[in-house]
C-alpha positions, 0 to 999 in steps of 0.5 A: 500500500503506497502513501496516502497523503503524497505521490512522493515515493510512490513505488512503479517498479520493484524487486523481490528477493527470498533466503534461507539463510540471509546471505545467499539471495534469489530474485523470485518476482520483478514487476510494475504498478500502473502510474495514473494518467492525472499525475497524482501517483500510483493508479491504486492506492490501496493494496496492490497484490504481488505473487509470484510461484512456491517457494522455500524461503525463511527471509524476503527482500523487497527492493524498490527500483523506480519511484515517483516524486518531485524528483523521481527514484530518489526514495521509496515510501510504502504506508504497508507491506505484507507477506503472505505464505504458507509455513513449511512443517519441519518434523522434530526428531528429538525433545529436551527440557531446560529444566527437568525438577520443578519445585512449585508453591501451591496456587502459583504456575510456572513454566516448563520450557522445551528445546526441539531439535532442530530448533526451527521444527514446526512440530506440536508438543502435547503435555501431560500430567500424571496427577492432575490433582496435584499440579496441571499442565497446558498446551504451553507447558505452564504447570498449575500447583493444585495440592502439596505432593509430587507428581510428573509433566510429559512433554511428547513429540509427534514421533514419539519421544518424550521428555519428563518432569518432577513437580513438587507442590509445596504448601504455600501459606502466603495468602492466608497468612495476609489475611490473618494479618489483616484480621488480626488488626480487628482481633487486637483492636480494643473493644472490637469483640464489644463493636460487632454483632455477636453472630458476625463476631463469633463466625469470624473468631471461628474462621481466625481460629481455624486459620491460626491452627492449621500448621506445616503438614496441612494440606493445600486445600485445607489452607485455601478454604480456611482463607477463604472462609476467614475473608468471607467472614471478615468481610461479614463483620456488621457493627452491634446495634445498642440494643444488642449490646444490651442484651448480652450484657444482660445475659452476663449479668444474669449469671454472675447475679446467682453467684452470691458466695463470690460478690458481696451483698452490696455489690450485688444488690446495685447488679440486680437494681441495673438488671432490672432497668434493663429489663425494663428498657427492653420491654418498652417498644418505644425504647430508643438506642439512646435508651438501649446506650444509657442502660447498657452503660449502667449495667457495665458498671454495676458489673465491673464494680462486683466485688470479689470476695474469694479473698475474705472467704479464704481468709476465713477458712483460714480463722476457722481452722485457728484452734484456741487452746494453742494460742494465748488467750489475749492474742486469741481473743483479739483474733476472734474479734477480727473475725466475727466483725468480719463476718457481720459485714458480710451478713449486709448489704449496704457496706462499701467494698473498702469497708470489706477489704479492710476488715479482711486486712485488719483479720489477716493481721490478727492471724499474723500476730497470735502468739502460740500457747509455750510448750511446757511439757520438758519444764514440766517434767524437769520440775517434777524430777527436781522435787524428787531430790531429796535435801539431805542428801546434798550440800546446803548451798547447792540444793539452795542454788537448786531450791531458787530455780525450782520456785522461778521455774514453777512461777514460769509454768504457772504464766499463762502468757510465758514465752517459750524462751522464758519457759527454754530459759528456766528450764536451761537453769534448772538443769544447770542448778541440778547438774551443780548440785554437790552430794553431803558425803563428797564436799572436801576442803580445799587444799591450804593455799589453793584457790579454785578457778574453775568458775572464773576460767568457765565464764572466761571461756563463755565470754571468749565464745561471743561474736564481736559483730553482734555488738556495740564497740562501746560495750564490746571494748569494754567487755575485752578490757574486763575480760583481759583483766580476768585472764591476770587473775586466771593465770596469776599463781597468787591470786586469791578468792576475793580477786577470783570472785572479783573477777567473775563479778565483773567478767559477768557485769560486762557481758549482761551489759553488751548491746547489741547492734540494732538493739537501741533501745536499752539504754539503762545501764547495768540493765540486763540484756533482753535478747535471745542471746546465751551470753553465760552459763546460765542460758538466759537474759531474763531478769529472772535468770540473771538474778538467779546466776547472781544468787548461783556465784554468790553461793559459790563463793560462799561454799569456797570461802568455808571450805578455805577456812575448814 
């Protein structure tokens, strides 16, 4: 077809050639197009047919030998040329594949690319799949993952040959995983279980969850279904009308209202109040959802407002299991106190949640705070066995120093509010008291000139057993100072009974007078220590025991002095 809109170029003789291989060139057809008699270019302007005989040919020249213009042959213009023939079929002899393992995602396709031999060859592939359920394959040779597994693509050639492929499938979890990602942003939103329609929600929630369950060895299908179903019901969502939202409020609140052994009376008396005005607003027909909205606020807060009390009812249990002969009776009767004002709040309806907690706390701290009844059951039977001792049978002093421990341990069994450290401490002296008790018939003089230093070297060796970090260094100094000096008289040949006695008086006046660290508030001096601390022999720190070592080392000195003078 020559230009439209100019003679210029017009072609009215031409050339053409064809090849097999564009470099060798054979002339098929030479020809004329009829010029028009008024000069205005070709005669036809539209398509001008060219044929020449069959010919075998892969390439075609066409060459413009004369043509029109201001100056004529100076150039050619053509609007359009086509070539029209028939293709020659060139047979394959053989087929290969670029790729003969394909692994393939679910849902996705790939392509199978083929080689023929030769290459140009005209021949039709045919393509197959041995598990259409599995992956399909078309006329191109473009493989469709169907289900996770593994299966084969043929491709075969007219004569016969073939080649095959290993598809493998597997579970492509990408689309799904989009949408739970989408969903999930309406699962994390705050109140958005509360801003839809409870149908809607709970067929959305079921398709959430089904989606989230599904792992690793589910099956393609399995996961294109819970996707879909999870869109379709995303999509579903409607918004929750006021009324709704009443209603399962209301349903709620209906049941944690039967629950009277959890809430208190009066947390429940507002529950029920709201209940009924829900109710009540349902009934009315011409209730609004501005009526629908006010209610169901109400009824939310009497419900967030219940109050709980699994805590006082275990705190109770607890009192209730408090067995009253183990514990003092001041301590017992503060206790049951707690626990029976707790138990009349309960009873009413009208008391604020504070008021119950408190109670509850004030109870538990009681609990806390009983002191247990002192196990006087070892006293008891060391008292018993000591006046079973028969006076005669030992020396005045020492049954005197026995007699003295025997009445503190008896007072100390006859206090009901005794500790069992002051019942530990007079059972320790009274052991002591008959552990020291000397028989008539063994009392013998002390040699002429010899003073006896057991007692001193006793407490000397009491005293080198304390821990320096327990104490004050004020006292503590002193204690070493007194205790220095005691060791002179300990190791001085002749010392006599008074620096003996002297010394085991200050060595005990030094160690009753220790403070401890964090005990600041015993500042009397020459007061005894009230802590538990074995700070002598005698085991205790009651004013009781001190007194009484008192009265045990004055004895001792006493019995020494005679037996010197004898």
């Amino acid at each position: 077809m020559p230009r439209q809109n100019s003679k210029n170029g017009h072609v009215t003789e031409y050339l053409i050639e064809v090849s097999l291989d564009n470099q060798n060139w054979e002339a098929v057809r030479t020809g004329t197009f009829k010029e028009a008699s008024d000069g205005s270019g070709l005669e036809n302007k539209g398509y001008n047919p060219i044929r020449f005989n069959t010919t075998k040919a892969q390439y075609v020249k066409f060459t413009a030998l004369k043509t029109l213009g201001d100056t004529r042959d100076k150039y050619a213009s053509i609007a359009e040329l086509r070539f029209y023939g028939q293709i020659a079929p060139i047979a394959a002899e053989n087929i290969t594949l670029e790729n003969t393992e394909l692994n393939i995602s679910g849902n996705t396709t790939q392509k199978l690319i083929p080689v023929l031999d030769p290459i140009d060859s005209t021949d039709v592939i045919v393509w197959t799949s041995a598990d259409n359920n599995i992956a399909t394959v078309d006329e191109s040779g473009n493989v469709t993952a169907v289900e996770v597994g593994t299966t084969t693509s043929t491709a075969t050639i007219p004569n016969g040959k073939k080649v095959v492929a290993t598809v493998t499938v597997i579970l492509n979890k990408e689309e799904l995983d989009l949408e739970v990602s989408e969903s999930e942003k309406i699962i994390n939103e705050e109140g958005s279980e509360a801003k839809y329609s409870r149908n809607s929600w709970n067929t959305f929630k079921e398709a959430y969850d089904a989606a989230l369950a599904l792992g690793e060895g589910s099956t393609q299908n399995e996961v294109n279904k819970a996707k879909a179903n999870l869109e379709v019901a995303r999509e579903a969502l409607v918004l929750r009308t006021n009324k709704e939202g009443l209603q399962i409020k209301l349903e709620e609140a209906n049941k944690l209202i039967l629950e009277t052994s959890k809430y208190s009376k009066a947390s429940l008396k507002a529950l029920k109040s709201a209940i009924e005005e829900a109710n009540s607003v349902l009934a009315n027909e011409a209730a609004t959802e501005e009526d629908f909205s006010v209610s169901n606020k109400e009824l939310v807060q009497a419900v967030e407002t219940l109050f709980d009390i699994s805590e006082i009812n275990i705190a109770l249990k607890n009192a209730n299991d408090v067995v009253e002969n183990q514990y003092t009776e001041a301590s017992y009767n503060e206790f049951l106190n707690a626990k029976y004002a707790l138990e009349e709040l309960l009873l009413k309806d009208d008391v604020e949640a504070e008021v119950l907690e408190n109670a509850k706390l004030n109870l538990q701290n009681k609990i806390n705070q009983l002191i247990k009844v002192a196990d006087k059951s070892n006293l008891t039977k060391k008292i018993d066995e000591a006046e079973a001792l028969i006076e005669k049978e030992y020396t005045v002093e020492s049954f005197k120093a026995l007699k003295a421990a025997l009445n503190s341990a008896k007072e100390i069994l006859s206090d009901k509010v005794a500790t069992q450290q002051q019942v530990d401490e007079a059972l320790s002296i009274l052991e002591d008291s008959i552990k020291h008790l000397v028989k008539a018939d063994e009392e013998k003089p002390v040699e002429p000139g010899k003073v006896d230093k057991s007692n001193l070297e006793e407490i000397i060796n009491k005293a080198k057993g304390l821990n320096k970090e327990k104490y004050t260094k004020e006292t503590w100094d002193k204690l070493q100072e007194v205790l220095s000096k005691a060791n002179e008289v300990l190791n001085n040949k002749d010392a006599n009974e008074e620096d003996v006695n002297s010394a085991i008086s200050n060595l005990d006046d030094a160690i009753n007078k220790l403070k401890k660290v964090e005990d600041n508030t015993n500042t009397d001096k020459g007061k005894e220590n009230t802590q538990n601390d074995n700070l002598t022999s005698t085991g205790g720190s009651s004013p009781m025991a001190l007194g009484l070592f008192a009265t045990l080392m004055s004895i001792a000195g006493v019995v020494t002095i005679k037996r010197k003078n004898k």
